[in-house]
C-alpha positions as CSV (number, residue, x, y, z in Angstrom):
1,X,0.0,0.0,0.0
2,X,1.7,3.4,-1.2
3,X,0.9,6.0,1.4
4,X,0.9,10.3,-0.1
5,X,0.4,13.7,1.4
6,X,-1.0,16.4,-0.3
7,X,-0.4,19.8,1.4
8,X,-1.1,23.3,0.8
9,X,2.0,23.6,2.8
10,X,4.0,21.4,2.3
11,X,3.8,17.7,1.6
12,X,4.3,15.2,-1.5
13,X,1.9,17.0,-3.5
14,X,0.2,20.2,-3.0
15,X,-2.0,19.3,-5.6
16,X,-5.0,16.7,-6.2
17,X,-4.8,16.5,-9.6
18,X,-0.9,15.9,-9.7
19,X,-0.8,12.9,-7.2
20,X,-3.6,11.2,-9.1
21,X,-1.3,11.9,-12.1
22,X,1.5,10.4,-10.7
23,X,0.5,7.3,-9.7
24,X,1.7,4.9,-12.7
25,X,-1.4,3.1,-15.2
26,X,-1.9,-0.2,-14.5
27,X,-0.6,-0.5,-11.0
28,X,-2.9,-2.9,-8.8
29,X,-1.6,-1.5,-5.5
30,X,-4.1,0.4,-2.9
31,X,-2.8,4.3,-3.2
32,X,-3.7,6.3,0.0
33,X,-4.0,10.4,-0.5
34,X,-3.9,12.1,2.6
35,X,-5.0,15.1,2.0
36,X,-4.6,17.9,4.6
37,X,-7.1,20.9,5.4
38,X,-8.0,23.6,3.0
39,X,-9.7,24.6,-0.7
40,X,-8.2,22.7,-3.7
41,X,-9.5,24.7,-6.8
42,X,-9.0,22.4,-9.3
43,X,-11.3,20.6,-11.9
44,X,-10.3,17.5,-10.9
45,X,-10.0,14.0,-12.9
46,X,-9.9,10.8,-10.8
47,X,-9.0,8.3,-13.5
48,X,-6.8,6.2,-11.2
49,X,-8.4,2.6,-9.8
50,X,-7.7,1.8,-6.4
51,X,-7.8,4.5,-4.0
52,X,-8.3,5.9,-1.0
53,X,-9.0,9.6,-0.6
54,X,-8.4,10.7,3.0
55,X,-9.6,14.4,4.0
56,X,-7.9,15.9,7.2
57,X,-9.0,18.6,9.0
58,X,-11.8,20.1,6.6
59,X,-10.7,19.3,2.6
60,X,-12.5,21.0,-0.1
61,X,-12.7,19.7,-3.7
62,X,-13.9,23.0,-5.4
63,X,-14.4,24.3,-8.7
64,X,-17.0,27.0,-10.7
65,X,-17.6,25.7,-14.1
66,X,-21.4,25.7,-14.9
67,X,-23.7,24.5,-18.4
68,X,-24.4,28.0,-19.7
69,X,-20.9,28.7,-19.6
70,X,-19.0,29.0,-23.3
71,X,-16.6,26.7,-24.1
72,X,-13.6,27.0,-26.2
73,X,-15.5,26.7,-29.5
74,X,-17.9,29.2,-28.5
75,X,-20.7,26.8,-27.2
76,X,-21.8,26.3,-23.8
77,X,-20.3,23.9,-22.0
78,X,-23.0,21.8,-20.8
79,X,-23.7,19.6,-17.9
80,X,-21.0,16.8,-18.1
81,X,-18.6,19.8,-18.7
82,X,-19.9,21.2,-15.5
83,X,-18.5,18.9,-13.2
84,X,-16.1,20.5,-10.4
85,X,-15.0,16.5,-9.9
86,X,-15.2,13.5,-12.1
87,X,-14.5,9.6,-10.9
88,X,-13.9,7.3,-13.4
89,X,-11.6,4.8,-11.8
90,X,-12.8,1.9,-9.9
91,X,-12.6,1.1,-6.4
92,X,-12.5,4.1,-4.4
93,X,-13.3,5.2,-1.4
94,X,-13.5,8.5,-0.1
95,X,-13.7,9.9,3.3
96,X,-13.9,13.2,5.1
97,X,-14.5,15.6,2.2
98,X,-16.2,18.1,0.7
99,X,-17.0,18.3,-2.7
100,X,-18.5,21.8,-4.4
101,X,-19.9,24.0,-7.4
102,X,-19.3,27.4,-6.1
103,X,-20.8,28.7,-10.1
104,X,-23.9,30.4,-8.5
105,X,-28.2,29.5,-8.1
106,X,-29.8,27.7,-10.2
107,X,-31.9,31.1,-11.7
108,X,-28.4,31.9,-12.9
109,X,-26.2,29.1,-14.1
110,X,-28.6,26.5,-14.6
111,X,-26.7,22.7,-14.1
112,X,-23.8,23.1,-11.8
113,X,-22.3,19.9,-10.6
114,X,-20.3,19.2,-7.7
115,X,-19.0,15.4,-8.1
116,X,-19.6,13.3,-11.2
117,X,-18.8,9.1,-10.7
118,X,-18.6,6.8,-13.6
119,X,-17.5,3.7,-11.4
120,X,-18.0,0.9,-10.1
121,X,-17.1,0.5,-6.0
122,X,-17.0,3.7,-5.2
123,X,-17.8,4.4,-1.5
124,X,-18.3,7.6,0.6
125,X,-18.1,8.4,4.3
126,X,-18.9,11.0,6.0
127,X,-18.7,13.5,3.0
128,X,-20.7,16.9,2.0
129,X,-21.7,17.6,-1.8
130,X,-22.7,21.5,-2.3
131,X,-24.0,22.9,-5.9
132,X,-27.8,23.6,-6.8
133,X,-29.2,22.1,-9.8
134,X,-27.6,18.9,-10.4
135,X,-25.0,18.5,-7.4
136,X,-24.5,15.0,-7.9
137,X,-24.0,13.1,-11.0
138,X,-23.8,9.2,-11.1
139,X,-23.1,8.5,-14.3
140,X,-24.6,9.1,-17.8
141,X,-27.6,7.4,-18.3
142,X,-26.8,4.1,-20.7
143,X,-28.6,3.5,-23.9
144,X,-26.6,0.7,-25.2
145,X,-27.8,-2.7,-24.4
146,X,-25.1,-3.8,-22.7
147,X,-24.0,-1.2,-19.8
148,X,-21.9,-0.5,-17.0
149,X,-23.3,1.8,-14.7
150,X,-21.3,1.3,-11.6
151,X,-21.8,0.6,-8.0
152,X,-21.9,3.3,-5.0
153,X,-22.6,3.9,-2.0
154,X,-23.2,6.8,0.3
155,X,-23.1,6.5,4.5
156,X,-23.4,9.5,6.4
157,X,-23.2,12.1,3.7
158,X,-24.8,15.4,3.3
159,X,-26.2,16.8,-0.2
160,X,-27.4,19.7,-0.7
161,X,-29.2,20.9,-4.0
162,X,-32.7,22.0,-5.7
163,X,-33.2,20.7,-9.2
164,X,-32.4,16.8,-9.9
165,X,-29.7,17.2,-7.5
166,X,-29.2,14.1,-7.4
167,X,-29.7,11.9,-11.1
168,X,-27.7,9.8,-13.4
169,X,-28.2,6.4,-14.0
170,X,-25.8,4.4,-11.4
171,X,-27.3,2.2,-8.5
172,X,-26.7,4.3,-5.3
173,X,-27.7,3.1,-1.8
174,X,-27.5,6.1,1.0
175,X,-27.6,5.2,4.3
176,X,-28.0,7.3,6.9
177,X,-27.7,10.6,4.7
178,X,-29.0,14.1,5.5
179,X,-31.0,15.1,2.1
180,X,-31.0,19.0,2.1
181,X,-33.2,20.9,-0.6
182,X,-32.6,24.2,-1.0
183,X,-35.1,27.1,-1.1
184,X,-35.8,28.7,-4.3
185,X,-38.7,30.3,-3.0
186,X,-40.9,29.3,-5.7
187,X,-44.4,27.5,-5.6
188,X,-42.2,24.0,-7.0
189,X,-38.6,24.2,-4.9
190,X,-37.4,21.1,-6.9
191,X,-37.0,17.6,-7.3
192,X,-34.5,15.2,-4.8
193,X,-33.9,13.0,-7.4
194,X,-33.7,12.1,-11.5
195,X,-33.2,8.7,-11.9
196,X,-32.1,7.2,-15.5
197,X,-32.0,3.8,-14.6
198,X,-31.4,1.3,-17.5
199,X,-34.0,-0.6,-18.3
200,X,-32.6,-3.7,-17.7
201,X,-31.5,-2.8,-13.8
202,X,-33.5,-4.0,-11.1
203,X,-31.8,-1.7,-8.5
204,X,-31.3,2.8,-9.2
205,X,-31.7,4.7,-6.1
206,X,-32.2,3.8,-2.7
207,X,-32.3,6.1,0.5
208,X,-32.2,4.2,3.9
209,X,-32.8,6.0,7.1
210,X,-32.0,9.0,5.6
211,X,-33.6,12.6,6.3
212,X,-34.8,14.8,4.3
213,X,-34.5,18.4,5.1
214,X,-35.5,21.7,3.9
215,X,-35.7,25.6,4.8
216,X,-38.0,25.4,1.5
217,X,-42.1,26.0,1.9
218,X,-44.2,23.2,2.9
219,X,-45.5,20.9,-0.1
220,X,-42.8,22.4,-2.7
221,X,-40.4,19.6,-3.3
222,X,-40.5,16.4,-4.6
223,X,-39.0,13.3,-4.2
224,X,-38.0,12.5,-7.8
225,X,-38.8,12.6,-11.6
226,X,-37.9,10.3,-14.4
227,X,-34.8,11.2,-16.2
228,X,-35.3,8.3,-18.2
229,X,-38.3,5.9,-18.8
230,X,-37.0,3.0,-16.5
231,X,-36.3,5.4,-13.1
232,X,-36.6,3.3,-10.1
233,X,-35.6,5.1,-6.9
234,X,-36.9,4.3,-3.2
235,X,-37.2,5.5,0.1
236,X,-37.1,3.3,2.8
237,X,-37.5,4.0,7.0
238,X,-37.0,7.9,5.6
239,X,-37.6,11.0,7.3
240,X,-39.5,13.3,5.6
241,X,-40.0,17.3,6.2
242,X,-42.8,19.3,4.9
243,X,-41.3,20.2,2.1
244,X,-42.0,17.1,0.6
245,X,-45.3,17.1,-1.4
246,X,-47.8,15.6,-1.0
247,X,-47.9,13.5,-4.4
248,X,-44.6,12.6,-4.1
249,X,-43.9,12.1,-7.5
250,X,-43.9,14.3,-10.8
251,X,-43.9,12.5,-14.4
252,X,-41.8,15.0,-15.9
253,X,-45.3,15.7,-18.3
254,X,-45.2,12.0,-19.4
255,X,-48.2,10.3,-18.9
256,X,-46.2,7.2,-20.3
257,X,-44.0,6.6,-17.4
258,X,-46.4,5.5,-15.2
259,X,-45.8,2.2,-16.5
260,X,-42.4,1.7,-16.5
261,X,-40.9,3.4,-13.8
262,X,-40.4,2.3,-10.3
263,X,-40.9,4.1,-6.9
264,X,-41.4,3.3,-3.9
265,X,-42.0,3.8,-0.6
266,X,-41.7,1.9,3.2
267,X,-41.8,3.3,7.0
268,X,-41.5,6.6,5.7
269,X,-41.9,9.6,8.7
270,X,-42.2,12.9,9.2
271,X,-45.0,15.9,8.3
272,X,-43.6,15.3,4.0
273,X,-44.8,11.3,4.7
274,X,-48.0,11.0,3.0
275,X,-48.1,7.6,2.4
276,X,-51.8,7.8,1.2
277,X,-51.6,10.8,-1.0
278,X,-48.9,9.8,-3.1
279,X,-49.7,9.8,-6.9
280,X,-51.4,6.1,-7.9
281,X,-48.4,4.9,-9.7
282,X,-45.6,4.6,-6.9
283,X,-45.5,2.3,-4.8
284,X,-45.9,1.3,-1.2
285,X,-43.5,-1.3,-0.6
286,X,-44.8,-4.5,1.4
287,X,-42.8,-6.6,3.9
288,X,-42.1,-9.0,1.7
289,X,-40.3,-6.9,-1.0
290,X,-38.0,-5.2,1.2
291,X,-35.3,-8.0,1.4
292,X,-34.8,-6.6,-2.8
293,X,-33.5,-3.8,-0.9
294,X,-30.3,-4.9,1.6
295,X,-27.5,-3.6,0.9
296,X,-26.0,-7.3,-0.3
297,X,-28.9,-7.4,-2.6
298,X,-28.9,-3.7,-4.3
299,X,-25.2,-4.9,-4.9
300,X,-25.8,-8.3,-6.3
301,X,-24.8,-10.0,-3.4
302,X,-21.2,-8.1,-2.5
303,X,-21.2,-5.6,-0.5
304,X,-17.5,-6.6,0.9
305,X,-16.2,-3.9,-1.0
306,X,-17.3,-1.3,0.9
307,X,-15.1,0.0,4.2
């Protein structure tokens, strides 16, 4: 296991980007980055498998690209291009830091995003994500038949956004996270989540014991739209604020939806759990059903990846 600090003041690197860089292609050994306190403005690429990302004393991961900004031909930049931080390299873990889009609301920038992961076991602890509309991106959504939207997990995070803020087409358990929508002060606040599950996933989203939290007006946010036809997110033993509507769900105006997608619902509480005004087509999980959604079984049996 190769051990590296990265320093503001001193250290191996004082740089992000240039220990990632250093660490040679192909190597199977574990890499630890150490990464002492302060803000690391880089747009960062993670390309490397095999790490572990350790923040010390209050690490930020920041950048300020956003959609509507023009790239170098001219032409905004877009959402992907967005990204403050990309993962692409498997089997990560990450712990103790925060990742940000400082670019600005929603009302002004449009997409923003903090962390984009394109992975499979990729695991954070105890980590903050901080942008607007769409903070946290897991992975493009997949139109090819064959895919390889990756595996991650979430355990006592905190994200923070408004519109989608938390979409792509990945399957993502968080456990224990704190769910924090922010307040646009508009009649419709946002959306938690915009799931583009493939269609041929059984497993997208799924929030366990997590709470959901909001300075935002009473029935102005909800719990998730369908980025893609085959969405399945779920909440499960959740609490809820009044925020929440009361529906639940939006359809993103497609009627069509209501057949394929999947959400669902069990032990939800709170003043935002209205298990018995939710819109016809979500779901309220029964006992039974719930052992589809252990952690061994939202990741096909192995879980032992995650530490």
């Amino acid at each position: 296991m190769k051990q590296m600090l990265i320093s503001k003041t001193g250290g191996d690197y004082s740089s992000v980007q240039a220990a990632v860089d250093s660490i040679p292609e192909g190597t199977g050994e574990v890499t630890v980055l150490h990464i002492k306190a302060g803000v690391y403005y880089e747009k960062l690429r993670i390309n490397k498998p095999n790490l572990r990302l350790i923040g010390e004393g209050g690490v930020r991961l920041s950048y300020d690209d956003y959609a509507r900004k023009p790239g170098n031909e001219g032409t905004p930049i877009g959402t992907f291009g967005s990204c403050s931080t990309y993962i692409t390299g498997d089997n990560i873990t990450v712990e103790n830091i925060i990742f940000e889009n400082t670019a600005g609301s929603s009302d002004e920038v449009g997409q923003a995003v903090a962390l984009y992961v394109d992975a499979d076991k990729v695991s954070f602890r105890n980590c903050t994500f901080l942008a607007a509309q769409d903070t946290l991106y897991l992975a493009k959504p997949k139109e090819e038949k064959v895919n390889r939207s990756g595996r991650n997990y979430f355990e006592y995070c905190r994200i923070t956004g408004d519109i989608d803020f938390i979409f792509g087409s990945a399957t993502a358990y968080f456990h224990e996270c704190e769910i924090v929508s922010l307040d646009l002060g508009k009649e419709i606040n946002g959306f938690v989540t915009a799931a583009a599950t493939p269609e041929d996933k059984q497993t997208g989203f799924v929030f366990h014991k997590c709470r959901l939290v909001s300075d935002a007006a009473e029935d102005t946010v909800y719990l998730g739209r369908p980025w893609r036809d085959y969405a399945r997110t779920v909440f499960l033993d959740c609490w809820m604020g009044a925020h929440i509507r009361r529906e639940g769900w939006n359809d993103w105006d497609k009627a069509s939806v209501w057949h394929t997608v999947h959400y669902g619902e069990a032990g939800s509480e709170g003043p935002g759990a209205h298990a018995d005004k939710r819109v016809g087509w979500s779901k309220p999980l029964q006992e039974h059903e719930l052992e589809r959604y252990t952690l061994e079984a939202v990741f096909g049996g192995d879980a032992s990846w995650i530490r």
